[in-house]
N, C-alpha and C positions, 0 to 999 in steps of 0.2 A: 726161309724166314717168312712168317707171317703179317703180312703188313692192314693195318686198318684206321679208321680214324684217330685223331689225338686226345687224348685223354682231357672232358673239360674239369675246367677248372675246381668246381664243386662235386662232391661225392656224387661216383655215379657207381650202376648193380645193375647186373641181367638177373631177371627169374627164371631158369632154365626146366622144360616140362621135365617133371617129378618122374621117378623110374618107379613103371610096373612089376612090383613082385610079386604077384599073385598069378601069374601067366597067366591070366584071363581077359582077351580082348574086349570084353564085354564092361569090363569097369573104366576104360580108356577115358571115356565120357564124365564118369566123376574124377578123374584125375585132374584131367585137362580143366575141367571147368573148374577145382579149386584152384589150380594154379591162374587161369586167367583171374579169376575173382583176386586171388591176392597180387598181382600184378597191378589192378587196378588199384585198389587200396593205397598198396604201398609207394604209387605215385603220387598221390596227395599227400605227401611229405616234401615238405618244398625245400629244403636241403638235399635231396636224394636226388639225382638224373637217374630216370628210369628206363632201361630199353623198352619198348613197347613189344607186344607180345608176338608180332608178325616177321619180328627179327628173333626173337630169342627160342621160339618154338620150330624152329629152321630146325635146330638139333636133335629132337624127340627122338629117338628110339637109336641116336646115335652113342656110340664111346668116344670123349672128346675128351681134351688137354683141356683146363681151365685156363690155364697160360695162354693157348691158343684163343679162345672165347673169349678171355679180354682183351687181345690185342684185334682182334677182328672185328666185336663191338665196338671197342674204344671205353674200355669200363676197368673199374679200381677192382671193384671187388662182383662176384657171385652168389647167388643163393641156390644150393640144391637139394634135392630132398628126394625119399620114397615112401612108397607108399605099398602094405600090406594087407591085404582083406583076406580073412577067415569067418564066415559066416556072415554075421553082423557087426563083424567086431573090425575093426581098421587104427592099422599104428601107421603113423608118418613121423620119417624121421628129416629132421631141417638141418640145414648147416649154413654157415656166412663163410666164405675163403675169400681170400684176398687170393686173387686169380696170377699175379706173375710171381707171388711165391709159396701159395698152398698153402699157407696159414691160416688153419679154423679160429677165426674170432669168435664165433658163436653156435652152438649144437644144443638140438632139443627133440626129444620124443616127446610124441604126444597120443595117446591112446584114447577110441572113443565107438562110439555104435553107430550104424547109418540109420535108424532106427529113424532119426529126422537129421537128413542131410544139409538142407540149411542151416540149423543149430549149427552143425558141425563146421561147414565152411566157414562161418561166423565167428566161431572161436578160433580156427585156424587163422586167420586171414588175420586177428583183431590181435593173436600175442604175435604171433609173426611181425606185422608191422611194427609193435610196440618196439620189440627187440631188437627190430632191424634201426631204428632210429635214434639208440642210445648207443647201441653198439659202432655204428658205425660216427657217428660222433665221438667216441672215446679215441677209436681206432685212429681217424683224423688228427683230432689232440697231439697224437702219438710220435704219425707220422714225419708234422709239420716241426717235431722239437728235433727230427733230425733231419730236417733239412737244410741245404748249404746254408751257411751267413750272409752268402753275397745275395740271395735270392728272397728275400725278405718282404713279402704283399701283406697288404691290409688283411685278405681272407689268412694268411698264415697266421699273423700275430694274432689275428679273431681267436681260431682254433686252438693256440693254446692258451689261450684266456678260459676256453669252455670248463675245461677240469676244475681250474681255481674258484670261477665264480659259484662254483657249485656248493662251495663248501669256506667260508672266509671266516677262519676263527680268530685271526687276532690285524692289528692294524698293520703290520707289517705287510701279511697275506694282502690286506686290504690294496696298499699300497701297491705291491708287484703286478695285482690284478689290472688294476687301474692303469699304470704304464705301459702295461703291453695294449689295451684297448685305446689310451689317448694316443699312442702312436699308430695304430691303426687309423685311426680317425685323421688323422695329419696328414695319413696319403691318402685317403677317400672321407670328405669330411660329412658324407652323407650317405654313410654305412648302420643303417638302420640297427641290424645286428647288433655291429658293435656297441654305439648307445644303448640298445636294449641289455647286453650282458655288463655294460655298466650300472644300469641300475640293478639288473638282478647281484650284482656286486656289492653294490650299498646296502640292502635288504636284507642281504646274507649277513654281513657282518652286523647289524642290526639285531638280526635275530639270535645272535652267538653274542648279544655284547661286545664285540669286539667296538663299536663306538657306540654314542649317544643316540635316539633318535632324530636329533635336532641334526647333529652332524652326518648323517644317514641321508637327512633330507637334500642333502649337496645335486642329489639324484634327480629331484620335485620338476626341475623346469626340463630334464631329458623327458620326465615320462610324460608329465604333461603336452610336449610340443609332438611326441609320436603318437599319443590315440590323437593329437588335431589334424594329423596326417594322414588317417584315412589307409591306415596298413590292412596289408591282407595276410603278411606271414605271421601262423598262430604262435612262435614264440613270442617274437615282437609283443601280438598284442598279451599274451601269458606274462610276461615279465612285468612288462608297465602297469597292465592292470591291474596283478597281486600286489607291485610298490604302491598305487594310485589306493589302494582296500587296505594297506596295509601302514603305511606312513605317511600317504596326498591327505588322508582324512576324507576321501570321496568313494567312500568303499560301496555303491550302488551303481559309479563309474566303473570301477575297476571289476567288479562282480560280469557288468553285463561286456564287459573287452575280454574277459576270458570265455564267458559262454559261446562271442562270435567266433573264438580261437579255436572253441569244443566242437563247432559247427564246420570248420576245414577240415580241421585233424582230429576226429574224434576217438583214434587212440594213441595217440602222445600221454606217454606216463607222465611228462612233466605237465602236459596241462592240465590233465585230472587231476594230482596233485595241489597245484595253485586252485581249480577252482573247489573244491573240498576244501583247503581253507580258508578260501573265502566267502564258501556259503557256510560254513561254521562259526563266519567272523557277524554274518548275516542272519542267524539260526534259523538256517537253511538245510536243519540237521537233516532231514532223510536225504537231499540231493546229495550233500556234503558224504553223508553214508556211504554213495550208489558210486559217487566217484573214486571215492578211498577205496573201497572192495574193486570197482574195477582196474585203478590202477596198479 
């Protein structure tokens, strides 16, 4: 039996060094160094526990159980991937597993030229992260709706609040949204999160008609009191400050609490999404543009 640290509490991922298919020692160097590159990246996702890369590159050129590598990490899920070079031409292929039962949540090829390897590490690094960050969010969602009854935390009832608030079309949704997040808030009354997918909650249903903007604004003193707060995590300030552009009426506030959001995580789909429409709410059309196409 494999024994190793306990699993914390928030979503955690090893990035595990990429397998050489090219049998050529010699591209070892661009391997390694996308994967550290994206190692780093995908730490700056402040929902994600990252192994750091002096534990996870232990395994390089090893055949390992994923099962085993998460219990010896102490991690939910895996990221692994290969990597092919024929000439100038290089395909890597990525996968997400949820390490103690093998379950691909997420796989992707990606084809490209070293032609300029920075470019490349760049675009690797940028969808990868994006991916890893919705996916494993859903995945979460997922998890936490089968978990005991008797074991019920503020982070659980968060997580499956996340699916719902994404999408609130009628006042009903509205409703179920909102009680799985005020009960969260009732065992941790100062779960940042939680408040913050409470407004993204109201917005939503806003945007769907599902209520009034007036009754939308129920939201106004959450979002308000969290940029007076001085957050650092980029949803946090992504959600208040697309409500804050979007229903506060202070759409110059809410504009510049997503750009500091763009500045942490700069590829969160969900941020570049808010801030495209809020520099379109700004006509802020080419920024608006740059973010839309990148997200």
């Amino acid at each position: 039996m494999v024994d190793g640290p306990t699993l914390p509490q928030k979503p955690s991922a090893a990035v595990l060094p990429f397998t050489n298919l090219t049998a050529d020692g010699a591209t070892d160097y661009l391997i390694d160094g996308i994967v550290a590159d994206l190692i780093s990246v995908v730490s700056r996702v402040p929902r994600i526990f990252v192994i750091a890369s002096s534990s996870s590159f232990k395994y390089k050129g090893e055949v390992v159980s994923l099962r085993d590598v998460g219990t010896e990490l102490g991690v939910r899920y895996v990221l692994e991937g290969s990597i092919q070079l024929a000439g100038d031409q290089l395909r890597i292929t990525r996968q997400l597993v949820e390490a103690q039962t093998g379950h691909t949540i997420w796989s992707e090829r990606f084809a490209g030229t070293t032609q300029d390897v920075f470019a490349l590490q760049d675009q690797i690094t940028e969808r990868t992260a994006a991916a890893l960050e919705l996916n494993v969010m859903f995945a979460e969602a997922g998890r936490s709706r089968q978990a005991p009854t008797d074991d019920v935390r503020a982070y659980d009832l968060c997580l499956q609040a996340v699916p719902l608030a994404m999408r609130v079309s009628s006042k009903a949704a509205l409703a179920q949204t909102l009680d799985l997040l005020d009960r969260a808030l009732a065992l941790d009354p100062d779960y940042a999160y939680a408040k913050a997918l409470k407004i993204r909650a109201y917005m939503m249903a806003a945007a769907a008609r599902a209520v009034t903007h007036d009754e939308a604004r129920e939201g106004l003193p959450l979002a308000q009191a969290l940029l007076d707060g001085r957050q650092s995590d980029p949803l946090v300030l992504t959600y208040a400050g697309h409500f804050m552009a979007y229903l506060g009426g202070e759409p110059d506030l809410g504009y510049r609490s997503i750009q500091q959001a763009k500045s942490i995580n700069p590829n969160s789909v969900l941020v570049r999404v808010s801030s495209a429409c809020c520099g379109a709410y700004l006509v802020y059309y080419q920024a608006a543009i740059e973010d839309a196409e990148f997200a």
